[in-house]
C-alpha positions in Angstrom: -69.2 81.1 -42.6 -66.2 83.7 -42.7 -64.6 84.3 -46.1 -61.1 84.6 -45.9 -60.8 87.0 -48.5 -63.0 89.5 -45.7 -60.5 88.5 -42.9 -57.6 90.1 -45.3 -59.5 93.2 -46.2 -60.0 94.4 -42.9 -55.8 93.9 -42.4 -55.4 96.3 -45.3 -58.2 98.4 -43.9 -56.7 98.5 -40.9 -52.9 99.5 -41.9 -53.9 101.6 -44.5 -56.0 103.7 -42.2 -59.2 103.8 -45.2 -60.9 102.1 -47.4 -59.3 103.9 -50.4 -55.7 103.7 -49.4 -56.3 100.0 -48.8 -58.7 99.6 -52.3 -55.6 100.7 -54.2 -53.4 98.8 -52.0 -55.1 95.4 -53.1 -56.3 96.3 -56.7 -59.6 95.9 -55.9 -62.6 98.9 -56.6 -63.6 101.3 -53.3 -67.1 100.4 -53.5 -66.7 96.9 -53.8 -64.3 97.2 -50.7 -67.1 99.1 -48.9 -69.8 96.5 -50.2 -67.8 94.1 -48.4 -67.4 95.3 -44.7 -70.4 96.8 -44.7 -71.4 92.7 -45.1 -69.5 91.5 -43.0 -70.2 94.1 -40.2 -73.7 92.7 -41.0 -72.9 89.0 -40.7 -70.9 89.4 -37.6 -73.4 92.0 -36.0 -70.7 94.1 -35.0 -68.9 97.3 -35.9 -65.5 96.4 -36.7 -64.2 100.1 -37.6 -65.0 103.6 -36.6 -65.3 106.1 -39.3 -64.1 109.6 -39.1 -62.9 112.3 -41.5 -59.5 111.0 -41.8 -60.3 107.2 -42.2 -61.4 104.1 -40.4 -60.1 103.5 -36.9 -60.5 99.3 -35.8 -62.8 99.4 -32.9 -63.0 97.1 -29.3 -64.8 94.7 -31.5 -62.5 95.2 -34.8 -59.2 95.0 -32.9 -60.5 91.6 -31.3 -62.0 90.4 -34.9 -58.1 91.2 -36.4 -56.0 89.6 -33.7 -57.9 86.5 -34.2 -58.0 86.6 -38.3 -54.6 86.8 -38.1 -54.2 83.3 -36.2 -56.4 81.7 -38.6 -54.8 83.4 -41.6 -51.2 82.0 -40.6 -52.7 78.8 -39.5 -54.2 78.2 -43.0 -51.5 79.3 -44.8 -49.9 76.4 -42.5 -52.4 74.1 -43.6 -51.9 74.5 -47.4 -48.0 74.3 -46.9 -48.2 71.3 -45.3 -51.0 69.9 -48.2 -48.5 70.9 -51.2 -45.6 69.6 -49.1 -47.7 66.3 -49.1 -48.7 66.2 -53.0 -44.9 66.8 -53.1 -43.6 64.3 -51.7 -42.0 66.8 -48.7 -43.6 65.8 -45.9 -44.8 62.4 -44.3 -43.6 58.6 -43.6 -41.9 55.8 -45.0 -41.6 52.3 -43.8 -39.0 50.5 -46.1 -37.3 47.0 -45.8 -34.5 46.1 -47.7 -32.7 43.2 -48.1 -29.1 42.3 -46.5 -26.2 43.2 -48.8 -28.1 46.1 -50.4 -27.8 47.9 -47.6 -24.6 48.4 -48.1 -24.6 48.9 -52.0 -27.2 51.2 -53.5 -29.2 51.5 -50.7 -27.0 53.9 -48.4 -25.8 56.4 -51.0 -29.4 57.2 -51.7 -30.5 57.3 -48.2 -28.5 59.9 -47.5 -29.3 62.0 -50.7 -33.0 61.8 -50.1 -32.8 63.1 -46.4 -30.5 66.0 -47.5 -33.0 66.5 -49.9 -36.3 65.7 -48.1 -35.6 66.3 -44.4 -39.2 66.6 -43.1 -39.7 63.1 -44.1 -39.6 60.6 -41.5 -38.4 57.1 -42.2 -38.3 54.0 -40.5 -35.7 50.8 -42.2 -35.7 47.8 -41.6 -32.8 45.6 -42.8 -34.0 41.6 -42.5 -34.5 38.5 -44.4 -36.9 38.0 -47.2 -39.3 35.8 -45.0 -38.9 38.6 -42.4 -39.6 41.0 -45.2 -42.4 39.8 -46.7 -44.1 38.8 -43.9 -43.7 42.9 -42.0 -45.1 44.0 -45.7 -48.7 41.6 -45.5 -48.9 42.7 -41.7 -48.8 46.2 -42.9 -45.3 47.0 -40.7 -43.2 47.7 -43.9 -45.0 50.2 -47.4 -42.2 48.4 -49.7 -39.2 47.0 -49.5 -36.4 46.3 -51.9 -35.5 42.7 -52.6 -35.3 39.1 -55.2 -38.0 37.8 -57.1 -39.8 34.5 -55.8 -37.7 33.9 -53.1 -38.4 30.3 -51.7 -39.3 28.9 -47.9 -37.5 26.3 -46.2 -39.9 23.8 -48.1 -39.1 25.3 -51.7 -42.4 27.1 -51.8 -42.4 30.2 -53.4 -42.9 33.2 -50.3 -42.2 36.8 -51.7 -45.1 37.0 -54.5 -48.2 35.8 -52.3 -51.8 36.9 -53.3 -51.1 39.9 -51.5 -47.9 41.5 -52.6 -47.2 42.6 -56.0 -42.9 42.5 -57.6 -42.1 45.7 -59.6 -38.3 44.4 -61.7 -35.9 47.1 -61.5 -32.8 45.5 -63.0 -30.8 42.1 -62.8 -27.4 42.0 -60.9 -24.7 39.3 -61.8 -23.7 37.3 -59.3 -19.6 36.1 -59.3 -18.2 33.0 -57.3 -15.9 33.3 -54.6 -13.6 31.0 -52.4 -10.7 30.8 -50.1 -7.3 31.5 -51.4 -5.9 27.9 -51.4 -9.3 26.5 -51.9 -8.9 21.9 -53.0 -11.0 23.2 -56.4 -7.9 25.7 -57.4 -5.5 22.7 -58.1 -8.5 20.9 -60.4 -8.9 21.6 -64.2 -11.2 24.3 -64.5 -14.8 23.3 -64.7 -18.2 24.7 -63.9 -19.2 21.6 -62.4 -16.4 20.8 -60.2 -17.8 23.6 -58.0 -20.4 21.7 -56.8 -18.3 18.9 -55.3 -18.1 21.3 -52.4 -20.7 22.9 -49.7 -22.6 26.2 -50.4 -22.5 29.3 -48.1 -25.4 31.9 -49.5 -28.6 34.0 -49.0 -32.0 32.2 -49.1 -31.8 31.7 -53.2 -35.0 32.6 -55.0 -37.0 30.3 -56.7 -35.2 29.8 -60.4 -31.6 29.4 -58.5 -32.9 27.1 -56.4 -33.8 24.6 -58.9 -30.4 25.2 -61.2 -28.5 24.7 -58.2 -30.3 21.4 -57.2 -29.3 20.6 -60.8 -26.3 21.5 -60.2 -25.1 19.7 -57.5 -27.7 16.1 -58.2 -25.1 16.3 -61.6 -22.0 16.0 -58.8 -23.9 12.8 -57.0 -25.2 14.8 -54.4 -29.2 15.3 -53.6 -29.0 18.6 -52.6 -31.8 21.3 -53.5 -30.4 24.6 -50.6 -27.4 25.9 -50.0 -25.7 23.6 -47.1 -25.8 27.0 -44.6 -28.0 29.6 -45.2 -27.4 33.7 -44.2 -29.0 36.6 -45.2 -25.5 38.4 -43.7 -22.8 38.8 -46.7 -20.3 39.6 -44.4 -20.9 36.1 -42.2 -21.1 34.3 -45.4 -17.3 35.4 -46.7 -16.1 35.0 -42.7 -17.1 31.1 -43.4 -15.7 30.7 -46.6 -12.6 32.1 -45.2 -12.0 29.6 -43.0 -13.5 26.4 -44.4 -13.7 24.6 -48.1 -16.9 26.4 -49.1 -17.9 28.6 -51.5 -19.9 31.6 -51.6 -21.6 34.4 -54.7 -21.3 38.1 -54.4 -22.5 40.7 -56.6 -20.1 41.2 -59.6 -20.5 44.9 -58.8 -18.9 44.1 -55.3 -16.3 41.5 -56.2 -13.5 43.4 -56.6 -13.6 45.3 -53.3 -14.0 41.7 -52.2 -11.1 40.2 -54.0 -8.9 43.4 -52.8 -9.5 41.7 -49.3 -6.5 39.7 -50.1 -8.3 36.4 -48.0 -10.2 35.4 -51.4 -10.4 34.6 -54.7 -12.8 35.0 -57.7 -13.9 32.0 -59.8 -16.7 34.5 -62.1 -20.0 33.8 -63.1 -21.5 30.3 -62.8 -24.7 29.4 -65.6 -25.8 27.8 -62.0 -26.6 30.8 -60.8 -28.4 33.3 -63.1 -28.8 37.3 -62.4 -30.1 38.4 -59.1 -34.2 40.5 -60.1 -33.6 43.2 -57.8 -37.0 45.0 -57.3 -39.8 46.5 -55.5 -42.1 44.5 -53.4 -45.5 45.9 -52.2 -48.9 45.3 -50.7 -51.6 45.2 -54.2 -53.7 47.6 -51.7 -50.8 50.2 -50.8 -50.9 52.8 -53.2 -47.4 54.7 -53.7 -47.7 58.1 -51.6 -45.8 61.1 -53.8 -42.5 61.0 -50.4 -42.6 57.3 -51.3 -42.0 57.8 -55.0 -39.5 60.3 -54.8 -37.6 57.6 -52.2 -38.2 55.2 -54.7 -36.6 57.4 -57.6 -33.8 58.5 -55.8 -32.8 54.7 -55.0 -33.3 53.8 -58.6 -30.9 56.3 -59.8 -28.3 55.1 -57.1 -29.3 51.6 -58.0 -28.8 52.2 -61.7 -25.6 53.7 -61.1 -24.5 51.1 -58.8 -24.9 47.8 -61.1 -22.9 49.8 -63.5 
C-alpha cells in the first residue's frame, strides 16, 4: 500500500528539480529522502525520475505516477475536511419537528442563525401536532422535535413519552388567558372559576392540564375533561375566540403582541392551567450527531432569550 507521505515527496522532488533542494524544502535529511524513492521505485517497479548532473527529471512513468498522486492527494484532503466538518457539527442532516406556535416564537430566530452559521447543513422541518410528532419520531421520519411533556390522546392516555422516546426539559413557559373584547365573563365579579362557565378553544393539553382543567370545569357543573375544540394552530384558535364566547391561553411571552391586536383581551394566568415543559423529544436509540447539537444549542439560546 502507497504511503502518502512518498506521494508528496516526489511533488517536492519534482518542483525542486533534486533531492537536496527538495530535502531542505520539507525539513527532512537527503538520505532519508533518497532511502525513500529508491523504495518506492522498488515497490512500484518503476523509475519514477531520471538522474543527471543537474538533478532529477520525472520520467514517462514518474509524470503518470504524479498526475495521479495529485488526485488522490486533493481527494484525501477532501475526505478529512469533510470528516472534521462532521465531528463539527458542519456538515450533514437534520430532521426536526416542532410544535405549532413555536414556530413562530423561538424557533424561527434560531433557524435562521444556524443556517447563516452552518450552511452545509441540510435540514428538513416539520411543523405538526404532537400525535403527528411523536408518532414521525418512533417511525424514524423526525431525529427530535421540540414540544410539551406528556401530552395526552383523545382517550386521556398519555402519547409523547412512550417506551421509545425519551423528554429532555428545557424550561417552563406561562401560559395567560385570553377572550373577546366584550366577552359575558367581563361584566361578572372577577373569579378564577367563573372562566369555566364558558367553552375552551386550545392545543391538545398535556397530561397535568388535562386533569386541572377537568377539575376545573366539573367545579362549574360541567363533566368536561378536553377543551370543547381542539387546534394545534394558535392563529385559528384566537380567529374563534374572536367571534364566539370562548376562551383561549397564549404564551405570556406572546400576549402582549396579542393584546395589541386590539380584537382581545387578557384575563392573566389561571392556577388551572400550570406552565407549559417546553423540551426535547427523541428516540432512546438516536444518539445526538455534533450538526444536531449545535441546532439544538442555538435554539436553546433563542429559546432562553425568548421566554424572557
Amino acid at each position: 500500500m502507497l504511503d502518502l507521505k512518498d506521494l508528496e515527496y516526489v511533488s517536492a522532488i519534482s518542483k525542486a528539480g533534486g533531492i537536496k533542494r527538495a530535502a531542505d524544502r520539507i525539513g527532512i535529511s537527503q538520505p532519508a529522502l533518497t532511502n525513500r524513492v529508491k523504495n518506492l521505485e522498488e515497490k512500484l517497479q518503476l523509475q519514477l525520475f531520471n538522474r543527471h548532473s543537474k538533478g532529477m527529471r520525472l520520467t514517462q512513468a514518474g509524470e503518470l505516477f504524479l498526475t495521479e498522486s495529485q488526485k488522490l492527494l486533493a481527494h484525501t484532503r477532501d475526505f478529512e475536511q469533510r470528516l472534521s466538518n462532521h465531528r463539527f457539527g458542519k456538515h450533514g442532516h437534520i430532521s426536526v419537528g416542532v410544535k405549532p406556535g413555536l414556530e413562530d416564537a423561538f424557533f424561527r430566530s434560531g433557524l435562521i442563525e444556524y443556517t447563516n452559521s452552518y450552511p452545509k447543513t441540510k435540514i428538513s422541518i416539520v411543523v405538526d401536532s404532537t400525535p403527528e410528532l411523536s408518532s414521525k419520531l418512533q417511525d424514524g421520519k423526525l431525529d427530535f422535535a421540540f414540544g410539551a411533556l406528556g401530552y395526552a390522546d383523545e382517550h386521556g392516555e398519555e402519547l409523547i413519552l412512550s417506551e421509545r422516546l425519551e423528554f429532555r426539559p428545557l424550561f417552563r413557559i406561562p401560559l395567560e388567558v385570553y377572550v373577546r373584547k366584550g366577552h359575558p365573563i367581563l361584566k361578572e365579579p372577577k373569579s378564577k372559576n367563573g372562566l369555566f362557565n364558558y367553552p375552551m378553544v386550545s392545543p391538545t393539553p398535556p397530561v397535568d392540564m388535562r386533569a386541572k382543567l377537568k377539575e376545573a370545569y366539573c367545579k362549574s357543573g360541567l363533566n368536561i375533561s378536553t377543551p370543547h375544540i381542539l387546534v394545534d394552530d394558535f392563529a385559528i384558535a384566537a380567529d374563534v375566540v374572536a367571534k364566539t364566547d370562548m376562551w383561549s391561553v397564549v404564551f405570556c411571552s406572546s400576549a402582549q403582541a396579542l393584546s395589541d391586536k386590539g380584537s382581545f383581551t387578557l384575563l392573566g394566568q389561571n392556577p388551572a392551567l400550570p406552565p407549559l415543559q417546553i423540551g426535547l423529544v427523541k428516540r432512546k436509540t438516536w444518539s445526538i450527531t455534533p450538526c444536531a447539537k449545535n441546532f439544538i444549542d442555538v435554539m436553546i439560546t433563542h429559546a432562553t432569550k425568548w421566554k424572557i
